[in-house]
N, C-alpha and C positions, 0 to 999 in steps of 0.2 A: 298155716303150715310154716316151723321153722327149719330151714336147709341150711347145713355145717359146711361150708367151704373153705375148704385146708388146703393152700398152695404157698407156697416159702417166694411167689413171683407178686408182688402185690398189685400190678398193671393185667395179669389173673384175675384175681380177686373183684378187682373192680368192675372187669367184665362181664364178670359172672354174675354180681352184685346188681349191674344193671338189666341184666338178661332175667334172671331170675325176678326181681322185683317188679318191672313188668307185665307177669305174671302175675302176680297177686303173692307172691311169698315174700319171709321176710327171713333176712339174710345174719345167719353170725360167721364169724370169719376167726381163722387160727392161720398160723406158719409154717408149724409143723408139727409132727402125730405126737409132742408132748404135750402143745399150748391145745390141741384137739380135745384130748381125754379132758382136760382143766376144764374146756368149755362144756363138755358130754357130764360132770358131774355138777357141775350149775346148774345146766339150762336146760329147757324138754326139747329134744330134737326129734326132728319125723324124719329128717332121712341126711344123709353124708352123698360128698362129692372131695375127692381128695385126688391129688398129683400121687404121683411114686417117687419120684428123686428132690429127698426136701433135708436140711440138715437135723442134728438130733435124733430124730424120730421119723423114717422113710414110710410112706404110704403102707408096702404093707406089712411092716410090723405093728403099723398103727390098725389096720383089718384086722392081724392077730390078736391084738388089744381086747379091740369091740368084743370079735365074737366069742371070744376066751371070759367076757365079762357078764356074769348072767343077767345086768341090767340094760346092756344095750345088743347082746344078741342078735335079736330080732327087728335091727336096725336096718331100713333099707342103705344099703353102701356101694356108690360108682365110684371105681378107680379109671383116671384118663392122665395121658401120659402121652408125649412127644418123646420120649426117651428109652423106656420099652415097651416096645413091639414086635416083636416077635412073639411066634405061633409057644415058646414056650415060656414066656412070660404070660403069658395070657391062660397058658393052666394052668401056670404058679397062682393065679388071682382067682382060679375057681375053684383050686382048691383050697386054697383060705377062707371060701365063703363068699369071695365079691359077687355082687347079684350080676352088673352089668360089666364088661372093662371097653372102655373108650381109647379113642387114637386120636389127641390133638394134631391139627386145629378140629374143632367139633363145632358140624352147624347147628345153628340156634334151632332150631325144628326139630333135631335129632335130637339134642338134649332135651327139651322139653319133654318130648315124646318117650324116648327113656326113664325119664325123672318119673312121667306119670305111669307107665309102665311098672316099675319097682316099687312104687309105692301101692298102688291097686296091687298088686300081687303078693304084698307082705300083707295086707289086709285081708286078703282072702287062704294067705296057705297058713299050714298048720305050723304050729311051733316048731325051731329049730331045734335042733339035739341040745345038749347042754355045751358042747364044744366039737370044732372038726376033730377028725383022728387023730391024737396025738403020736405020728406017724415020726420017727428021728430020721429016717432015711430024706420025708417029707423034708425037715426042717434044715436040713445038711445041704439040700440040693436047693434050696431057699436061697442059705448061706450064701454057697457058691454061686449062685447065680448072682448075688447083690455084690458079693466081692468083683465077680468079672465086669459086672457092667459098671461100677465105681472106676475099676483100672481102666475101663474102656474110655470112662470120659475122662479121668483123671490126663490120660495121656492124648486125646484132643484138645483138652484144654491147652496143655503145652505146646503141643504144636500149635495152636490158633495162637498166643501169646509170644511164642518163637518169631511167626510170621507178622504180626503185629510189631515187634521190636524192629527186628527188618525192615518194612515198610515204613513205620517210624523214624530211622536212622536215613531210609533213604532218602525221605522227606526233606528230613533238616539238610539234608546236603544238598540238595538242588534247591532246597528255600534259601542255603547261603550263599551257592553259585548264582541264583536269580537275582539276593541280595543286590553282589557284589556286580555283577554285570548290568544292574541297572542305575548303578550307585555310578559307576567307570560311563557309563550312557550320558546319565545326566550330565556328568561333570563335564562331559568333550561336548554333548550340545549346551550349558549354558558358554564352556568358550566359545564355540561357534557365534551364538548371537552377540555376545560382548564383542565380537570383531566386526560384527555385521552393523552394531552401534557405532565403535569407532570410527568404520569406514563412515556412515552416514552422518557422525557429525562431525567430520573431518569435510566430506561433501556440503555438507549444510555451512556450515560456518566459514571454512576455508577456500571456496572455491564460488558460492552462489554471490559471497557479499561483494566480492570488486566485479561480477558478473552484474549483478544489480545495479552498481554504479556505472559498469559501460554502458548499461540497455538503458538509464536512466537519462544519463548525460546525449546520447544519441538521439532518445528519444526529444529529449529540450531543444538540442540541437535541431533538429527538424522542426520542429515547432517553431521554437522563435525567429530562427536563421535561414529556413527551408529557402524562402524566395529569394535570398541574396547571391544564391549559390549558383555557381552555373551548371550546365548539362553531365559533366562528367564528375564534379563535387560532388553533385547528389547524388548521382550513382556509386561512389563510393562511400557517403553516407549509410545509402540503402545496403549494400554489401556490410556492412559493420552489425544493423539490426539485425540482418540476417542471419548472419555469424555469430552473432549473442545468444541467436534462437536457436542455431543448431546446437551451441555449446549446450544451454540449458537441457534440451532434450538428449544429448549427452549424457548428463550425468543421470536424468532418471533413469535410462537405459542400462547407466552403470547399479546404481542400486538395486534396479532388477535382476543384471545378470548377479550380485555378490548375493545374495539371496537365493539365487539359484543354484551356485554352485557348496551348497550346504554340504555334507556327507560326510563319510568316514575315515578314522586317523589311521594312514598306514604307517604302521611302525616296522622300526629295522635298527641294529645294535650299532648306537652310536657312539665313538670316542669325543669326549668334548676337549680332553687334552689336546687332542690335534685341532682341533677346531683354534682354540683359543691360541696355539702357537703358530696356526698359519694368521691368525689375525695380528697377533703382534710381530708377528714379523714386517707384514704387508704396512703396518704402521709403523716402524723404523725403515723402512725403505723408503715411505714415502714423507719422511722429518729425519733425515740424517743427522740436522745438527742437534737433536733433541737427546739428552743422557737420560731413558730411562731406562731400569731395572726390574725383571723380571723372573717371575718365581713360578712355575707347572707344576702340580702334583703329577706323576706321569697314570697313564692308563684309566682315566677317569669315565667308563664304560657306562650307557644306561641304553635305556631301548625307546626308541621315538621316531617320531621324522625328523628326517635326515636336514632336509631343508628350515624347516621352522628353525629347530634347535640351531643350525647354523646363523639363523638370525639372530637369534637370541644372544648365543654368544658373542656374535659381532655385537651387538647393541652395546652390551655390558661393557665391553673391554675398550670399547670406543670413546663409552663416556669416561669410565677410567681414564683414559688415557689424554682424554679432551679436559678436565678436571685434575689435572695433574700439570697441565703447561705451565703452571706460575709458582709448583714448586720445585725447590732443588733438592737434588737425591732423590728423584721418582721413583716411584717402587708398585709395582703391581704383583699383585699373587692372585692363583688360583688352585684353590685346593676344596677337599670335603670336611668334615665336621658334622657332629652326633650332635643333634638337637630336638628335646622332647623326645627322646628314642627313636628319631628319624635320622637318615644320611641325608645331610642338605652337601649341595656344591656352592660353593661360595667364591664372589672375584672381589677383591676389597682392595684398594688404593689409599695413598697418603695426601690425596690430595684436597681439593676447597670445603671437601664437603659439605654438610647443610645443616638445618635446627629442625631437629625432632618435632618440634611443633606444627610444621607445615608438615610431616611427613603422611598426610591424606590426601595430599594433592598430590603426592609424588607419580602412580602408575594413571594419574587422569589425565587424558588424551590432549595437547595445548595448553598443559599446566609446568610452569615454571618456576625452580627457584632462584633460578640467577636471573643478572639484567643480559638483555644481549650483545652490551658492550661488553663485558665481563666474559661470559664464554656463549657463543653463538648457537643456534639450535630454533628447533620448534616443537619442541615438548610432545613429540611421538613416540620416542626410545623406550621407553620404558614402561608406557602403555599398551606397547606391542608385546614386549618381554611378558608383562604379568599375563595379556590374550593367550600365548604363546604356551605357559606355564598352566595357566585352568586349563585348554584344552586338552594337556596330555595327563588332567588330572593332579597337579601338583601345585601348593603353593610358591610365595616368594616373600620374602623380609627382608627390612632395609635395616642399616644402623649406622649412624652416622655423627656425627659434633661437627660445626664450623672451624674450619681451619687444620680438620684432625683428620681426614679422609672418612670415606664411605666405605661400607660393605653391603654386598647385597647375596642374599642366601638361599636358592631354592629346592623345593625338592619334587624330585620324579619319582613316580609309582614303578615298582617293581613289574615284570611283565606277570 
């Protein structure tokens, strides 16, 4: 037995294909009631199963087909349909002759039991007329019904596409809020651990190695010298190991607490203009005899902590102005400038500056480019600055020649 299933859904089709084959039948398959008829004039079909909403050629003008065709007539023919349902779509299809009409989803029991139903009963009744009534009222009201139910889905589609757009748009704006809120996350926690590194190897390096050498020496001391010493030498001996050990366990304490105090960057609308003109001033007050000159963009506003950012500035302006003592006509400026289509702030002096070459070591935490006979320091400054600068999401850039002054340039995220 060969069954003609005509559904324009091809995950249908397959469905059906495997429901039916199961069975023992064997399956031809169309799109819609044009590619149907094409396959009804090739092939011997025993019976049809067709949808109703299919393009070209709808289900049942594809019924009026069949039984308007005195060769396939007496074809057994189910129409099933998710789309009409109703009490008078279902005597539009009896009166065109459909044997059965179904209401997807159809269970597999029911269709079988159908299929064999219409098929035993085309075998046993008598021949069909030559064609149903060729009724015009019949075929009017046909019309209109296939026109309203077309408008009907035509204008759910729209709406389901409408709301799809919608939903769509409002996607991408909370994909680009989530973006950007996790983009602004990361950047303030990798600052966070870049200061938590600092910190620890500022701890590690800076504070455990002549720690080492006190617990060292103290300890030798006791060893070698212990007996020569008298009662209260050694006891102030002992008091030194002691004090070694407390220190040491000091600082783990400290690495634990900066670890701990992890968390979020409260911002608030900062002037750096002020900032930077209470720093140079505070440094002409405290080097009267020093001639230098200086230049403020005025109202240089962004949004940060209040504190860091005051570090920051102090940093800059400090070593400006520490890098500056050996020339004459000092001159420090701070102003903004468009770079890469960013607003960077910028503090640039005329003073010793450096060779681009090193400029990798420059934001690393005890990295140096002068001698410290030259200008004094311990290579924190600026390693803070850059901490300072990731955390609130922004970078920083240097430029600089020996003997021609530095600049240094950063920029802060808009809130």
């Amino acid at each position: 037995m060969n069954i003609l299933v005509v559904d324009d859904n091809a995950m249908n089709r397959k469905l059906l294909r495997v429901t039916l084959e199961a069975e023992g039948y064997a399956i031809c398959e169309a799109a819609d009631g044009v590619e149907a008829l094409a396959v009804l004039e090739r092939e011997t079909v025993d019976a049809v199963i067709s949808d109703i909403l299919m393009p070209n050629m709808d289900g049942y003008r594809f019924c009026y087909e069949v039984r308007h065709n005195e060769r396939f007539r007496h074809l057994p023919f189910i129409l099933y349909t998710a789309t009409y349902t109703s009490p008078s779509d279902e005597k539009l299809s009896v009166e065109l002759g459909v044997d059965r009409f179904l209401r997807k989803p159809v269970a597999t029991a029911t269709l079988i039991t159908v299929l064999h139903e219409v098929m035993n009963a085309a075998r046993r009744s008598e021949p069909r007329p030559a064609s149903p009534p060729a009724d015009l009222n019949f075929m009017k009201e046909y019309s209109e019904q296939l026109v309203k139910k077309l408008e009907e889905k035509n204008h759910e589609l729209a709406e389901r596409a409408e709301q799809l757009h919608t939903a769509h748009e409002e996607l991408r704006r909370l994909n680009a809020e989530l973006e950007d809120r996790v983009r602004r996350r990361t950047t303030e926690l990798t600052g966070a651990n870049q200061e938590l590194d600092g910190f620890a190897y500022a701890v590690t390096h800076n504070l455990r190695a002549p720690l080492r050498a006190l617990n060292g020496f103290s300890q030798a001391l006791q060893e070698d010298y212990g007996e020569r010493l008298d009662g209260e030498a050694r006891i102030y001996l002992d008091q030194i190991i002691l004090a070694s050990r407390q220190i040491n366990e000091l600082i783990d304490g400290l690495l634990v607490l900066s670890r701990s105090t992890r968390g979020g960057l409260r911002r608030d609308p900062v002037d750096l203009a002020a900032l930077a003109e209470r720093v140079l001033a505070e440094l002409a007050a405290a080097e009267p005899e020093r001639q230098v000159t200086w230049e403020v963009e005025p109202a240089l506003c962004v949004w940060g902590n209040p504190i860091m950012l005051g570090v920051l500035m102090r940093n800059l302006i400090e070593n400006a102005w520490k890098y500056t003592a050996k020339t004459s006509n000092a001159a420090i400026r701070v102003y903004t400038d468009h770079q890469d289509g960013e607003r960077c702030f910028c503090v640039a002096d005329n003073g010793a500056g450096f060779d681009m070459s090193h400029a990798s070591r420059l934001f690393q935490a005890f990295q140096r480019l002068h001698r410290q006979d030259e200008f004094p320091g311990i290579g924190i400054g600026l390693a803070t600055v850059q901490r300072i600068i990731q955390r609130h999401g922004g970078v920083i850039r240097a430029k600089a020649a020996p003997g021609c002054g530095a600049t240094f340039c950063f920029t802060l995220p808009y809130p």
